[in-house]
C-alpha positions as CSV (number, residue, x, y, z in Angstrom):
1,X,21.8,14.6,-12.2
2,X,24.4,13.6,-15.1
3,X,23.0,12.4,-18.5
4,X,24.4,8.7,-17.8
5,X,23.1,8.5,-14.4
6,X,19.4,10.1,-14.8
7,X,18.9,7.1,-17.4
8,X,20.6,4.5,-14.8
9,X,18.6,5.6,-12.3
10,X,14.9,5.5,-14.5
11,X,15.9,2.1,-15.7
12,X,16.6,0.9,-12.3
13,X,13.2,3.0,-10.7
14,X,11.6,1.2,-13.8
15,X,12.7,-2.6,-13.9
16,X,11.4,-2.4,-10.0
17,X,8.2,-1.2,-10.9
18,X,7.9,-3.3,-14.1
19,X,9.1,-6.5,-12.0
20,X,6.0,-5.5,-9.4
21,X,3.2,-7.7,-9.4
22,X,-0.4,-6.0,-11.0
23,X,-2.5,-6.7,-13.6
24,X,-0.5,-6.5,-16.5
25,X,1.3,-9.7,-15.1
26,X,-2.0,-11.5,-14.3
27,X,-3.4,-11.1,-17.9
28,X,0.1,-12.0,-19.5
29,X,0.4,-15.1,-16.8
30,X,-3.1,-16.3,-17.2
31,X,-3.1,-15.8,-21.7
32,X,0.3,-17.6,-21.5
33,X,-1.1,-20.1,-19.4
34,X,-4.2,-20.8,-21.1
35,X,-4.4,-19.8,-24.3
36,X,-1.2,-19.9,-25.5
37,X,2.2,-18.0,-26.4
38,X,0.8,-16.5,-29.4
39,X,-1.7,-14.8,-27.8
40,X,0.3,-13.7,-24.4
41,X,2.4,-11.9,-26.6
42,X,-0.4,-10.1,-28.4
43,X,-1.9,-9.2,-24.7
44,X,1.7,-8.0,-24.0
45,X,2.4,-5.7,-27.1
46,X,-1.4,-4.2,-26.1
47,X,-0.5,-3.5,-23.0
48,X,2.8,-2.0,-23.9
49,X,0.9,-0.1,-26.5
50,X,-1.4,1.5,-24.0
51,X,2.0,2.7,-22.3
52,X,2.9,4.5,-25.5
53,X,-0.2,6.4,-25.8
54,X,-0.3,7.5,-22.5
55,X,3.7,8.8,-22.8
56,X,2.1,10.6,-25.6
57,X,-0.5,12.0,-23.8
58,X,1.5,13.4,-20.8
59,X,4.1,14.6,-23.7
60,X,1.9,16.5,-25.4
61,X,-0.1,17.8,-21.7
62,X,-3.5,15.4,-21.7
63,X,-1.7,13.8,-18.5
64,X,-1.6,17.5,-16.9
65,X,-5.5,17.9,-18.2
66,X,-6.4,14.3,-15.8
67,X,-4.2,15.4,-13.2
68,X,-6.4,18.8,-12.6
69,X,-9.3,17.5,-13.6
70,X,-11.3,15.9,-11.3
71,X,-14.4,15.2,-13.5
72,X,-11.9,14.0,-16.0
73,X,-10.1,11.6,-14.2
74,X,-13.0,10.5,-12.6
75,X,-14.9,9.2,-15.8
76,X,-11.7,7.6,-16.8
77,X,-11.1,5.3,-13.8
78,X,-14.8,4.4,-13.8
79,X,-14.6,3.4,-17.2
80,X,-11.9,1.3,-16.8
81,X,-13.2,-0.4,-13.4
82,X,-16.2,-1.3,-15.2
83,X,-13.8,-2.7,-18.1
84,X,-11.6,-4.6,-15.7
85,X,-14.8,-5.7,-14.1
86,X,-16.2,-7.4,-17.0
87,X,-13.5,-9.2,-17.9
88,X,-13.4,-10.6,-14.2
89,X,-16.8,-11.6,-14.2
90,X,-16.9,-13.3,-17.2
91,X,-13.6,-15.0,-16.4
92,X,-15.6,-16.5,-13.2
93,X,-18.9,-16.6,-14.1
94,X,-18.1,-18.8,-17.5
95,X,-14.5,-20.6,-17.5
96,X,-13.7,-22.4,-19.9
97,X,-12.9,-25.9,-19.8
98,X,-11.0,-26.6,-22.6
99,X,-9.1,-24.4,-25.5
100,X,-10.9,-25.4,-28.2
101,X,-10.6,-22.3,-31.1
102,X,-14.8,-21.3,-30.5
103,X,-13.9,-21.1,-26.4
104,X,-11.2,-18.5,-27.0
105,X,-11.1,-15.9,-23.9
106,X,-14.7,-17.4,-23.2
107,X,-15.7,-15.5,-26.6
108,X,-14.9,-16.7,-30.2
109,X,-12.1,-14.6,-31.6
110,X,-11.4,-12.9,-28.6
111,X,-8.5,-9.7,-29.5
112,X,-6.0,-10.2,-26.4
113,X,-3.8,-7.3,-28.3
114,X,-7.0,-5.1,-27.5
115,X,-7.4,-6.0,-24.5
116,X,-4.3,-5.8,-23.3
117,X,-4.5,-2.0,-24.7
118,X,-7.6,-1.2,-23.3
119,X,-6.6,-2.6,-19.8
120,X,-4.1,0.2,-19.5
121,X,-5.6,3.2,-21.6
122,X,-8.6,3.2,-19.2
123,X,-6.3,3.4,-16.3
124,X,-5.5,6.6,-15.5
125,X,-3.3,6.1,-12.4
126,X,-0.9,5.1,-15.0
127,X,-1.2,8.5,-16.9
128,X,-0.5,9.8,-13.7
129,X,1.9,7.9,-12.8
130,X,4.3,8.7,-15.6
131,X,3.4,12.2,-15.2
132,X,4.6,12.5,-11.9
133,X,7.4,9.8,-12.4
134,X,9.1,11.0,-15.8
135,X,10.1,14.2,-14.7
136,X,12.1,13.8,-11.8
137,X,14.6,11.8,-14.4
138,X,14.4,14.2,-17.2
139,X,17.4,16.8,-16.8
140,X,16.9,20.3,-16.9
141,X,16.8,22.4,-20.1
142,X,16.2,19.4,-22.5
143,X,13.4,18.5,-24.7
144,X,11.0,17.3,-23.3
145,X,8.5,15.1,-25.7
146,X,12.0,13.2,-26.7
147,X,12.6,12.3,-23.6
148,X,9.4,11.5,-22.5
149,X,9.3,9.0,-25.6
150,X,12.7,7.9,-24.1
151,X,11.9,7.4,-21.2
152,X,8.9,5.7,-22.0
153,X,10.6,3.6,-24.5
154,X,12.5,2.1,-21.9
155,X,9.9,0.9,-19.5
156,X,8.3,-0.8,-22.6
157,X,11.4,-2.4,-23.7
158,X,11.5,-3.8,-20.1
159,X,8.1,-4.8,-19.9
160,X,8.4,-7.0,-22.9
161,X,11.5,-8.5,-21.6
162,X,9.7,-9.8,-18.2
163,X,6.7,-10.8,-20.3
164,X,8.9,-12.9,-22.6
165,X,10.4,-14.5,-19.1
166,X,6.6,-14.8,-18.1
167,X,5.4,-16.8,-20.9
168,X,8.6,-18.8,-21.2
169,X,8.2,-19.7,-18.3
170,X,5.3,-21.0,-18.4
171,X,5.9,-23.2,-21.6
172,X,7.7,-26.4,-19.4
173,X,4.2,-26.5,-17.5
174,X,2.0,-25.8,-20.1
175,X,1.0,-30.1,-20.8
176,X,0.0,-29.4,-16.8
177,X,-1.4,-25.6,-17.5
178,X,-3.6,-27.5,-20.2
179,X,-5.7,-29.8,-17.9
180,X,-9.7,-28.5,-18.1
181,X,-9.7,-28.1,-14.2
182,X,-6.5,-26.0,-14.4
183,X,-8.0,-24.3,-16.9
184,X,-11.4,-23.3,-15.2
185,X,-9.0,-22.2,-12.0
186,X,-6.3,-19.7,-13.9
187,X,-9.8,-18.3,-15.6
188,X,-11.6,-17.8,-12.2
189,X,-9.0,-16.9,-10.5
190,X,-7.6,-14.3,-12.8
191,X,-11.6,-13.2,-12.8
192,X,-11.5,-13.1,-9.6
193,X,-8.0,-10.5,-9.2
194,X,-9.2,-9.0,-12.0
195,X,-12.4,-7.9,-10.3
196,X,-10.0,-6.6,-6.9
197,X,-8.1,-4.6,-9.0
198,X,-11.3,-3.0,-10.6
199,X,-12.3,-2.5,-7.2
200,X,-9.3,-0.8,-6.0
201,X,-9.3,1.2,-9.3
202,X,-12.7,2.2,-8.6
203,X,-11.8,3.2,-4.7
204,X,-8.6,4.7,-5.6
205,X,-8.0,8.7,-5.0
206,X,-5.5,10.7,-6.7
């Protein structure tokens, strides 16, 4: 495939999966929502972050380590089910029911950069994801740690393009998003897909 059209296709392959509703959209949906522009964009350059290290790490072969090894892999996903799972569960079991500064994330000063980074370094279906996704778009006989950057470069700029939309969007509603009841929903019910999608990371097979 051409230069031109290996990056037309990856960008296309990419907006589709970055336009696919998971968690990264629920955290970014429900921060926007809830706590606040400031803050979804912190959760959004984490999570874009965590895409970063884990291009580096199938650049420079830690994604080939997970995908052969099964103990590996293993302690990763449970590590970040049990992360996933306690933010769910302290999303349901203590909503919040106003903003105030010392209520912040249900903890005071909570770091929604750091989660957002941690949400998708201890998943390791995303490691292997871009491990089995990259190459397929990376044409023969080039380097390949630039264009894994590349490559990876691109979904990020993506992603923080739809999580700009995301939080924009949410900014006409947020007198509405505001309210304490709609405030102890969006926290238990982002708890309560955030505690699926630990489940299903915790389930999942290679």
């Amino acid at each position: 495939m051409p230069f031109a059209e290996n990056l037309i296709a990856f960008t296309l392959a990419a907006t589709l999966l970055t336009l696919t509703p998971g968690i990264d959209t629920a955290l970014v949906l429900r921060t926007a929502a809830v706590e606040g522009r400031r803050q979804a964009f912190r959760a959004a350059l984490g999570i874009n972050a965590g895409c970063l290290l884990w291009g580096a790490a199938v650049a420079f072969g830690l994604g080939a380590l997970l995908a052969v090894s099964e103990f590996g892999y293993n302690l990763l996903k449970y590590c970040g089910a049990a992360y996933l799972a306690w933010l769910g569960l302290n999303m349901l079991l203590r909503p919040r029911n106003s903003l105030a500064p010392a209520q912040a994330g249900g903890q005071p000063g909570a770091n929604w950069f750091l989660r957002g980074l941690l949400g998708n370094v201890l998943n390791p279906k995303v490691g292997i994801f871009y491990l089995s996704f990259l190459p397929q778009f990376i044409p023969q006989g080039q380097p390949l740690i630039a264009w894994t950057f590349g490559l990876v470069g691109i979904h990020v700029a993506l992603s923080l393009v739809w999580a700009a939309l995301l939080i924009g969007a949410t900014q006409p509603l947020g007198r509405w998003l505001r309210r304490e009841a709609v405030i102890r929903w969006m926290d238990r019910s982002t708890g309560l897909i955030f505690l699926l999608f630990a489940a299903r990371l915790a389930l999942s097979r290679r």
